[in-house]
TIMI-365584 format. One record per residue: residue number from 1; x, y, z of N, C-alpha, C in turn. Coordinates in steps of 0.02 Angstrom, whole numbers, plus 50000, padded with zeros to 5 digits. Example, Ala and Ser with C-alpha at 12.3 -4.5 7.8 and 13.67 -1.06 7.14 Angstrom:
2
<1,<50660,49716,50390>,<50615,49775,50390>,<50660,49835,50390>>,
<2,<50642,49888,50354>,<50684,49947,50357>,<50645,50002,50394>>,
//
This chain:
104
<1,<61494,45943,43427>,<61423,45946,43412>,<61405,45885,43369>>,
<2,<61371,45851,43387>,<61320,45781,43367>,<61282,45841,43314>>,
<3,<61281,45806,43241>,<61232,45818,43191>,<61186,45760,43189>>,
<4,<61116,45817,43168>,<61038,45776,43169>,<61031,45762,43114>>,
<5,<60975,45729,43087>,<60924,45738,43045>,<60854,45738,43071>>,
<6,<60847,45783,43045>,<60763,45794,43064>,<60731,45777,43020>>,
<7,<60673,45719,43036>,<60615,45697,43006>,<60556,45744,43018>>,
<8,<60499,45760,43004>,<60452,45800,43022>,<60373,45739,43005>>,
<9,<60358,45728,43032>,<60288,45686,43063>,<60232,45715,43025>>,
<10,<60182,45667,43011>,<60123,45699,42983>,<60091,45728,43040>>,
<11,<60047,45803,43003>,<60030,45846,43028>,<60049,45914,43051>>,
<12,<60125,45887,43065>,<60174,45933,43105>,<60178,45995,43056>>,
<13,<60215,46056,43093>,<60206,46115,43054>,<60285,46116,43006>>,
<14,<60323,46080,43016>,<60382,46061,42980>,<60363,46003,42922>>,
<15,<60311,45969,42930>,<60280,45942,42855>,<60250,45999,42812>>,
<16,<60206,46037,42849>,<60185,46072,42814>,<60232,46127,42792>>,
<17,<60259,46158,42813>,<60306,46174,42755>,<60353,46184,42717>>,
<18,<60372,46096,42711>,<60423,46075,42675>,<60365,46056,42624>>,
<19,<60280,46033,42630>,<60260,46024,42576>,<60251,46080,42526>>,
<20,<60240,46146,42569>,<60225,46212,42545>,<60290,46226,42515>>,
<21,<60350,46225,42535>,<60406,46233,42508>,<60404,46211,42425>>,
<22,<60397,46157,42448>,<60396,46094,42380>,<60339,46096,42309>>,
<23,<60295,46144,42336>,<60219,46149,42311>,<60166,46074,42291>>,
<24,<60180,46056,42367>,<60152,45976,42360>,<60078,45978,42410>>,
<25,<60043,45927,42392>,<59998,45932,42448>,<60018,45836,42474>>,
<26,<59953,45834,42537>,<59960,45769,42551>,<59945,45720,42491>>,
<27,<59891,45737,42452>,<59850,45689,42423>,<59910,45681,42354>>,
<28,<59956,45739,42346>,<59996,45727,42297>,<60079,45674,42304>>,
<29,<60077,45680,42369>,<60135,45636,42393>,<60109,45551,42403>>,
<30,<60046,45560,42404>,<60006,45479,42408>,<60001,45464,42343>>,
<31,<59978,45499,42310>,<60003,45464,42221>,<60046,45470,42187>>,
<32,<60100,45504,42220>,<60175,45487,42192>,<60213,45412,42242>>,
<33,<60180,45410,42292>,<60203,45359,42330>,<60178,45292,42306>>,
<34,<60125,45306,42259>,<60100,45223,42248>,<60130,45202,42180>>,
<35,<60137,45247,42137>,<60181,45256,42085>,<60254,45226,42089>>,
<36,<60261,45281,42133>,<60335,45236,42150>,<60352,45180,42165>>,
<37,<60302,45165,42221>,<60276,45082,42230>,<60299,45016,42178>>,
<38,<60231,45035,42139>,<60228,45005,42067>,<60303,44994,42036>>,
<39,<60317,45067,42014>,<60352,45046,41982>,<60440,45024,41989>>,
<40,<60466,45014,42073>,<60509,45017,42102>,<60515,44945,42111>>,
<41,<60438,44882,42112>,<60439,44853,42151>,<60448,44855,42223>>,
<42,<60424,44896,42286>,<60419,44908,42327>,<60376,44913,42375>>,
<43,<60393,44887,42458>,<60330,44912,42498>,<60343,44954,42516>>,
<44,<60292,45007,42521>,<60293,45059,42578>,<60247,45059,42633>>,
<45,<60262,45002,42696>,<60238,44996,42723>,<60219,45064,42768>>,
<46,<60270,45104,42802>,<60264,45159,42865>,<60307,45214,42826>>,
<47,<60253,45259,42807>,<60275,45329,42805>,<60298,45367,42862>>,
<48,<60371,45379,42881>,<60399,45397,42926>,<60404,45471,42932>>,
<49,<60395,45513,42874>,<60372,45572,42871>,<60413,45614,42820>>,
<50,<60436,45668,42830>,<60478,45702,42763>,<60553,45730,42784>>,
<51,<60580,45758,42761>,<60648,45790,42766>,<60653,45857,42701>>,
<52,<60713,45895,42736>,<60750,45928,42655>,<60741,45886,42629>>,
<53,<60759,45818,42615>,<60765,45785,42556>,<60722,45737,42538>>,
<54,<60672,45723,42570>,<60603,45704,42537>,<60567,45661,42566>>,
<55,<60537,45617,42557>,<60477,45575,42582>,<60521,45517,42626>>,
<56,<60517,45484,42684>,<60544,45430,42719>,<60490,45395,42729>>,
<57,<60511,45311,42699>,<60474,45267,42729>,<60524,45212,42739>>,
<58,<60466,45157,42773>,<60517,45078,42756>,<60480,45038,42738>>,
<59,<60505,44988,42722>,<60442,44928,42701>,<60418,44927,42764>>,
<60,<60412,44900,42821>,<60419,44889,42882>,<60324,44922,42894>>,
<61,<60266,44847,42881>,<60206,44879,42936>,<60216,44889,42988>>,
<62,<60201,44940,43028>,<60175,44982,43093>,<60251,44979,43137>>,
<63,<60319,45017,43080>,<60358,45028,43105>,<60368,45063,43180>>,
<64,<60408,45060,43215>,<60424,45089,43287>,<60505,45078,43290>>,
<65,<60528,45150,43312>,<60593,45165,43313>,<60617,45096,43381>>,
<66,<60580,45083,43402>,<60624,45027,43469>,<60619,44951,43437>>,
<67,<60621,44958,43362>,<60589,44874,43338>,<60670,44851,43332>>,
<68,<60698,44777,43325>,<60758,44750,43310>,<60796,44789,43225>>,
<69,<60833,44812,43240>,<60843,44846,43145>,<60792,44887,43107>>,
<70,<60773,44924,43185>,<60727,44967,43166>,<60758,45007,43098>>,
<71,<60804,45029,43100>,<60833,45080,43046>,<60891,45052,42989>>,
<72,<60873,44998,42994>,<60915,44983,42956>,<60860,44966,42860>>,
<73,<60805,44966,42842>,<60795,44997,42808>,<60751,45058,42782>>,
<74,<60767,45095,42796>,<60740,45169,42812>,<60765,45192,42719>>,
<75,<60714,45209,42684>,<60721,45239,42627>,<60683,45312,42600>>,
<76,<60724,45369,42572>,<60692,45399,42542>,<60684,45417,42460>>,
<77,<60622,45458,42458>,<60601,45473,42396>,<60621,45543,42384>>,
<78,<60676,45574,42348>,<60662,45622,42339>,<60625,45671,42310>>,
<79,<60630,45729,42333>,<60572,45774,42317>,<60573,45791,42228>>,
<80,<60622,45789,42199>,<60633,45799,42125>,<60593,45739,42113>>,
<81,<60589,45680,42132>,<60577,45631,42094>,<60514,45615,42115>>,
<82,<60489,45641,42156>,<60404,45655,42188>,<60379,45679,42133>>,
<83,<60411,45755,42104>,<60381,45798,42045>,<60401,45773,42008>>,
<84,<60440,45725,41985>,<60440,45680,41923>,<60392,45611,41911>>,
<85,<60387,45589,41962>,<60313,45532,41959>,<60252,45561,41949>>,
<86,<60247,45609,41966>,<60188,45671,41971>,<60184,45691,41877>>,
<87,<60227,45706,41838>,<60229,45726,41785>,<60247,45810,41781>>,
<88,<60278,45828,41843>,<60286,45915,41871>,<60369,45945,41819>>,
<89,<60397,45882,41805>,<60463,45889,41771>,<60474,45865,41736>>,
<90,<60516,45853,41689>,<60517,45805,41611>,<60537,45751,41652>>,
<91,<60523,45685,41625>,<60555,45622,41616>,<60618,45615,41623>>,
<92,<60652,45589,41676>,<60728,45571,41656>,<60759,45630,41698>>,
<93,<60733,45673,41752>,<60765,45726,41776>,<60816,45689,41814>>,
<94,<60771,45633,41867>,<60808,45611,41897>,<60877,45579,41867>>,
<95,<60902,45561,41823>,<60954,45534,41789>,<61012,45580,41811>>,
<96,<61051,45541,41859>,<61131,45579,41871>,<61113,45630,41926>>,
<97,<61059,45631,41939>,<61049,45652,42018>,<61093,45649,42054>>,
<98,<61072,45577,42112>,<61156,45551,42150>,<61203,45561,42121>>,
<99,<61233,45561,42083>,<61300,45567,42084>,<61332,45649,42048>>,
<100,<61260,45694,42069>,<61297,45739,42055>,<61270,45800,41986>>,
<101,<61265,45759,41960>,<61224,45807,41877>,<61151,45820,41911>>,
<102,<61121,45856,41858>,<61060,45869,41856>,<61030,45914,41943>>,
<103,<61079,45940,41956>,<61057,45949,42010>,<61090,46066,42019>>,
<104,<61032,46077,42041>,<61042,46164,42048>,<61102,46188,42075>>,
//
């Protein structure tokens, strides 16, 4: 068996509720996204949509999966750190995330 990842598309009923999951709306993932922006130094050109594990974009304007290295930079935001740009969690949650701490 080939393992997936599933992205879920705006609109789709798998955005909606991974945002409902998350207790996010759209307009709240657009100002954690510009935030992040800012303060990442980053483009986020093409919101590629969400996952379990949180927001996908790339720098990449008017990405398309058939482009040369289409996927080669494909980044996400996770959802802890969505509600941490947001101000939903203390400061610093994200710290030791990846590798393991701070995490349920």
């Amino acid at each position: 068996m080939v393992n997936t990842y599933q992205v879920h598309t705006s609109g789709s009923a798998g955005e909606a509720a991974l945002l409902a999951v998350n207790k996010l709306t759209k307009a709240q993932i657009a100002d954690a996204l510009k935030i992040y922006a800012k303060r990442e130094s980053v483009i986020i050109g093409t919101i590629l949509g969400v996952s379990v594990d949180g927001v996908i974009f790339t720098p990449v304007e008017g990405w398309q999966p058939n482009m040369a290295d289409a996927f080669t930079d494909i980044c996400i935001v996770p959802w802890i750190q969505i509600h941490e740009l947001l101000g939903n969690v203390p400061d610093g949650t994200m710290e030791g995330f990846f590798d393991g701490n701070n995490r349920n």
